[in-house]
N, C-alpha and C positions, 0 to 999 in steps of 0.2 A: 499893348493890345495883343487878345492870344491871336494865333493862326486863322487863317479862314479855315473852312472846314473844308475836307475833302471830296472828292468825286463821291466816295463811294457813303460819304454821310451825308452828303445832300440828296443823292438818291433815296437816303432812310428817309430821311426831313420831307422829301415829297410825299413818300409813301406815307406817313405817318399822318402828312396834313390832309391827305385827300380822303384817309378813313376817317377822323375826327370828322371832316367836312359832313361825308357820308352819313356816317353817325346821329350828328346832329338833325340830319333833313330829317333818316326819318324819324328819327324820337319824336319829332315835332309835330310829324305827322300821327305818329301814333299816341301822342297822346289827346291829337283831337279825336282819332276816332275812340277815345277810352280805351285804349286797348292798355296806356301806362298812365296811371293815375296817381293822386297823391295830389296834396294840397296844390306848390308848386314844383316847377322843373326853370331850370337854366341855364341856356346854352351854350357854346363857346364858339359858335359859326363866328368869322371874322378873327378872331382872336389866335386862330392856329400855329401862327409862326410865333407867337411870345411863348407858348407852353411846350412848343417842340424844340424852338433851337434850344430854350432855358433846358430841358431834362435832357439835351442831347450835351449839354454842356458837363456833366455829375456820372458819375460811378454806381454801378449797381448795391454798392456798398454805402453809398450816401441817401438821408432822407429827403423824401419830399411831404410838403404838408399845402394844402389849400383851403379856400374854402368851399361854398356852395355851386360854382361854377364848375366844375370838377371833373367832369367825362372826357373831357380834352385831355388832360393832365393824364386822367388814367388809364387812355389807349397811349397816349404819349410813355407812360410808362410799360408798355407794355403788359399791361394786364389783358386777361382773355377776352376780347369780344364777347364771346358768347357767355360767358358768366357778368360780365358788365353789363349786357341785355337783359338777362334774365332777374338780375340786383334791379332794374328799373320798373321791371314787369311784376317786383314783386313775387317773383317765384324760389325755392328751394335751394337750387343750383345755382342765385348769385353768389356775389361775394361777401355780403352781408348775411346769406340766408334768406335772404328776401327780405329782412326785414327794417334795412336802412333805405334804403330805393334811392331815389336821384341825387337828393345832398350829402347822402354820407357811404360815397363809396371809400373804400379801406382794402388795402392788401399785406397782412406780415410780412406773406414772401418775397414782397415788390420796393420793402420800407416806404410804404406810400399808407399816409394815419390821416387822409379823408383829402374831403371832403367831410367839411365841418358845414354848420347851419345856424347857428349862432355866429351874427357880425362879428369880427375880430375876437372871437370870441376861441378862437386856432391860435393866435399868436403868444400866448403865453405857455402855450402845447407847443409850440416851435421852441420859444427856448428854453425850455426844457430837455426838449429832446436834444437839443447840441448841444447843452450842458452834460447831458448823459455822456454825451460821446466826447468830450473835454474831458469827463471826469475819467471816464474808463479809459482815454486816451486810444482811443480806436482808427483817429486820421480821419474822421469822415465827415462829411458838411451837412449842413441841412439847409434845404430850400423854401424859401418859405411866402407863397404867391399873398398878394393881399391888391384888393378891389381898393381904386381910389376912393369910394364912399367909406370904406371903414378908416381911414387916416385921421380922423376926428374923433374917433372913439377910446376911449380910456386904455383900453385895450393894448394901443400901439405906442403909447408912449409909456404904457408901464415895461412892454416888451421888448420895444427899442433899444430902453435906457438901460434896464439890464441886461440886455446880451455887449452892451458899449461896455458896461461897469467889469462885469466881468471875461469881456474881451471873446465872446463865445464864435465858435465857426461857422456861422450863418450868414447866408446870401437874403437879405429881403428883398422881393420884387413883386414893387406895387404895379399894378395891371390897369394904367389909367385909361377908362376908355369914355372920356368927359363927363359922363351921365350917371350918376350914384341913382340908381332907382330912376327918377323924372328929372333929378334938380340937376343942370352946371356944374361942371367944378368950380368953375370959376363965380358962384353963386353962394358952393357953402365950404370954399376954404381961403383964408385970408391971405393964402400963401399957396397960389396953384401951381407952381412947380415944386412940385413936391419932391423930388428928389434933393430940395435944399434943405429938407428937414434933419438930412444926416448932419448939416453941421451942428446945430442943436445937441445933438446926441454923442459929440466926440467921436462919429465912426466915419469911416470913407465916405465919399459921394461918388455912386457910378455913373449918377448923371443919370443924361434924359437919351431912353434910346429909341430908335424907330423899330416899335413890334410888331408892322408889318414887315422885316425884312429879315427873314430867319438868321441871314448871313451874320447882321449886326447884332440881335440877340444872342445868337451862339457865345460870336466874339467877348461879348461885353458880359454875359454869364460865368463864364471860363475863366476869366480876368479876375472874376472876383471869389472866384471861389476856388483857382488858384492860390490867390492873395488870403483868405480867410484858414485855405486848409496849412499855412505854413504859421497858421498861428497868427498873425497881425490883427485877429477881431471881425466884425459883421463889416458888410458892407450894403446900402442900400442902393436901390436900382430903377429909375420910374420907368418903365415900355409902356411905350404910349401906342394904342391898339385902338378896336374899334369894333364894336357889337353892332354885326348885322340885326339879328332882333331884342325884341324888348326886354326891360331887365328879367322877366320872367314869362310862362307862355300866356298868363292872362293879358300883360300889356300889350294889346291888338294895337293902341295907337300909336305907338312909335313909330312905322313907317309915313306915317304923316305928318309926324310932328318932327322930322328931323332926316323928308324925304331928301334934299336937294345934299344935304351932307353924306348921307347915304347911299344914294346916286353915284357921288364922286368915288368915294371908296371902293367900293362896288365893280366898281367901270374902271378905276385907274391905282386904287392903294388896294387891290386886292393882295392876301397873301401867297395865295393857291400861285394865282398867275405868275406876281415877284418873281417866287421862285424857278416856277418852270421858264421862265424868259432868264433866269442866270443861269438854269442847268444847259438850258440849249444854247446860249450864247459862248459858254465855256468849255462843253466839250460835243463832239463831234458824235452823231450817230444815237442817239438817245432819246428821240420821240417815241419809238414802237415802246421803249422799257417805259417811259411815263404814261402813256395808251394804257401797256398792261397794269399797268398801277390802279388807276381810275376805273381799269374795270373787275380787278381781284376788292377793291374797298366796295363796291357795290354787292359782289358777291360774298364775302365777308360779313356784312351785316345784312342780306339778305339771310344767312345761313345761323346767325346770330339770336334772329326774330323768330325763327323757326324753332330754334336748341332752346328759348326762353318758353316757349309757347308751347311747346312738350314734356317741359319739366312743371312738378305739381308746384302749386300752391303750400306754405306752408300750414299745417296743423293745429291743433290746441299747444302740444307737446312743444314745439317750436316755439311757438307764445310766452312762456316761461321759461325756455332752457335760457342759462345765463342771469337769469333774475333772482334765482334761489339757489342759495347751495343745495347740493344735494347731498 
């Protein structure tokens, strides 16, 4: 098991979880009042310590890939607030141009290639790209988050089986957070511990880790993509997490259909909290620096909704650049 992390990376890990946190309220908000539209949107509230400690684990030189959950992932990678707002708001100054909006944020310069929107339909785009980088021989891993609903899909076991076959540098970490859309896991997989699928596929098993607890994420990412970037093949990784809201912002009844499990979490398996109770238990003097945390990620995406909300809409011109050669 790798190292725990440090002082000064758990301080990042806080910061980074309390602005996704941030992040997400008000998207949510603002997409009731129409201000961010588009078919759907979906969130990563609850989920923050699986996508912070995982990309706190990789190199700026290593890829990350996801799929439609993805705003987490891409403050987590540090991509700019303010053009992550503005890619949602559908204006000019995203990262798409405006014109991916909430599932399919992308950044070259961040090696982050979405936020995809087709179910597992990224995982053959994952290995790929770590094939890329096998083939060039570049040393670098790629990460590759996949929703416990997509594990049934054709998808993952054509992806699986060849990054196993040809041994490729990838971490898979599925993000189980019981509920694919409405249904159980344990309702539509024969097999819901799902990190036992790697024996099937000849690769490692990372096991099942608690992705409420950054610390263990970190660890158990690091581990594997240590292990993968010295050439030994993929490794797959179940963190097992927990979506404060519903699969997307139309399911209004999830909090009722899955209040008393939601409560618990909530109240006791938060991530936010987790962490700020092992920052403060382990070092000394470090509540005012968490205070300024929670109040720079408010101001931050206050400043974010602003920079979206002054930048134009895109144009006709826009509408077809990239669709036609020119």
């Amino acid at each position: 098991m790798a190292k725990k992390p440090t002082k000064e990376q758990m301080l990042e890990f806080y910061r980074q979880m309390v602005l996704i946190r941030e992040f997400e309220t008000v998207c949510d908000d603002l997409y009731s009042q129409k201000r961010i539209t588009g078919v759907y949107m979906h969130l990563y509230s609850g989920h923050e310590a699986s996508g912070v400690g995982a990309l706190g684990a990789i190199e700026p030189s290593d890829h990350v890939m996801t799929a439609y959950r993805d705003h987490g992932i891409a403050l987590a990678r540090d991509i700019d607030a303010n053009l992550l707002m503005a890619e949602m708001m559908g204006r000019v100054d995203g990262v798409g141009g405006g014109k991916g909006g909430s599932m399919h944020l992308a950044s070259i310069d961040h090696n982050f290639w979405g936020g995809y929107a087709i179910v597992g339909g990224h995982l053959p785009l994952s290995a790929g790209i770590a094939f890329a980088q096998q083939y060039n021989e570049t040393g670098a891993v790629t990460l590759s988050f996949i929703g416990d609903g997509a594990t049934n899909n054709g998808y993952f076991h054509e992806s699986l089986n060849m990054s196993a076959v040809w041994k490729l540098p990838i971490v898979w970490i599925i993000e189980n957070n019981f509920v694919g859309m409405g249904t159980r896991i344990e309702d539509s997989s024969g097999q819901p511990e799902l990190h036992k699928r790697a024996i099937a596929y000849g690769m490692k098993d990372g096991g099942r880790v608690d992705g409420q607890n950054v610390v263990e994420v970190y660890q158990s990412v690091k581990s594997a993509v240590d292990y993968a970037r010295e050439g030994n093949g993929p490794v797959l990784i179940e963190v097992l997490t927990y979506r404060y809201k519903g699969h997307g912002v139309s399911d209004r009844s999830y909090d009722q259909r899955f209040a008393d499990e939601l409560k618990e979490y909530q109240e006791n398996r938060d991530p936010i909290t987790l962490a700020r109770r092992y920052i403060t238990e382990n070092y000394k003097n470090v509540e005012s620096q968490l205070d300024t945390f929670d109040e720079e990620a408010q101001k931050t995406v206050a400043e974010a909704v602003e920079f979206a909300e002054n930048s134009p809409e895109p144009g006709y011109d826009e509408l077809i650049r990239n669709v036609y050669v020119e």
